[in-house]
C-alpha atoms as one frame of an Amber mdcrd trajectory, in Angstrom:
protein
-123.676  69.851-160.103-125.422  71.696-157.293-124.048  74.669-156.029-122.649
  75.367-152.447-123.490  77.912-150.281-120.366  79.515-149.273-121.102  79.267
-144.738-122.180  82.478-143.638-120.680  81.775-139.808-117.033  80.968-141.029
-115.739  81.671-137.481-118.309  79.391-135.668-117.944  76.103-135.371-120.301
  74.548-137.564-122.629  71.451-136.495-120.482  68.502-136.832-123.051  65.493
-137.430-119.805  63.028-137.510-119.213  63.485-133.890-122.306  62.049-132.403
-122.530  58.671-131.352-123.902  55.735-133.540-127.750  55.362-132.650-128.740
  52.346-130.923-130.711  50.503-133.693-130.782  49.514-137.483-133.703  51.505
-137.967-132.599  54.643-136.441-129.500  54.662-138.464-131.042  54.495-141.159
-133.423  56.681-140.754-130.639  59.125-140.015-128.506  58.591-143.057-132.095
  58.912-145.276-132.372  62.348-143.469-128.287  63.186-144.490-128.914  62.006
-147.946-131.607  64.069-148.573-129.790  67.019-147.127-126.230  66.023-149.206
-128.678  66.003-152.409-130.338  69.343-151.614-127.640  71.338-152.534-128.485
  73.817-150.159-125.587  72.965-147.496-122.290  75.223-146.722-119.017  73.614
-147.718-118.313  73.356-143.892-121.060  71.113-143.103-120.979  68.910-146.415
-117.887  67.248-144.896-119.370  66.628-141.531-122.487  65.208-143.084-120.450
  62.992-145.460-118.618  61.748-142.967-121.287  60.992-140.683-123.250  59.445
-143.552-120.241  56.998-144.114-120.451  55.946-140.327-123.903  55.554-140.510
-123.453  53.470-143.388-120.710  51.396-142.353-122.974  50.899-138.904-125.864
  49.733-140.991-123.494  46.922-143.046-122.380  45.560-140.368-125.680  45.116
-138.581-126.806  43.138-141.937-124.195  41.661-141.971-124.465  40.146-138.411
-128.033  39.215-139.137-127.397  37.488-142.271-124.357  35.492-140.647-126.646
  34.529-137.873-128.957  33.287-140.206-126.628  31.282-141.947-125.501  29.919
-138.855-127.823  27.003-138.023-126.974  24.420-135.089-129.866  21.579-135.704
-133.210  23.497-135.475-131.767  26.453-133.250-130.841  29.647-133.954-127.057
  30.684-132.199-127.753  33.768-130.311-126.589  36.627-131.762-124.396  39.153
-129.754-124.942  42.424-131.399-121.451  43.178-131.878
């Protein structure tokens, strides 16, 4: 089990990753939760901020299902020899 660094700024607010906004894309979610993960694995982390990264890993994640998901529905969905449109939502 790695160890945690006790947070050094207890009476700062630490960076919370879980507020930002969702990125735009697949790809830069992604990219973002590879970044978390690695940081999560590290060890190296204060307890504060392994919440907020957590957290914000689990949006991420959840962001990145559902985009696959859509995809994959809207591959399954087949009218003739067209593609339906996919919304993005």
């Amino acid at each position: 089990m790695p160890k945690v660094k006790p947070s050094a700024d207890a009476d700062q607010a630490p960076h919370q990753p879980s507020d930002q906004p969702l990125p735009a894309t697949y790809e830069a979610a992604l990219e973002e939760l590879e970044t978390l993960v690695q940081q999560l694995e590290s060890g190296q982390l204060p307890l504060d901020q392994l919440l907020s990264h957590y957290q914000r890993g689990s949006a991420l994640l959840a962001f990145c299902r559902d985009r696959l998901q859509a995809v994959d529905q809207q591959i399954q969905v087949l009218d003739g020899s067209t593609l339906k449109p996919w919304n993005g939502a």
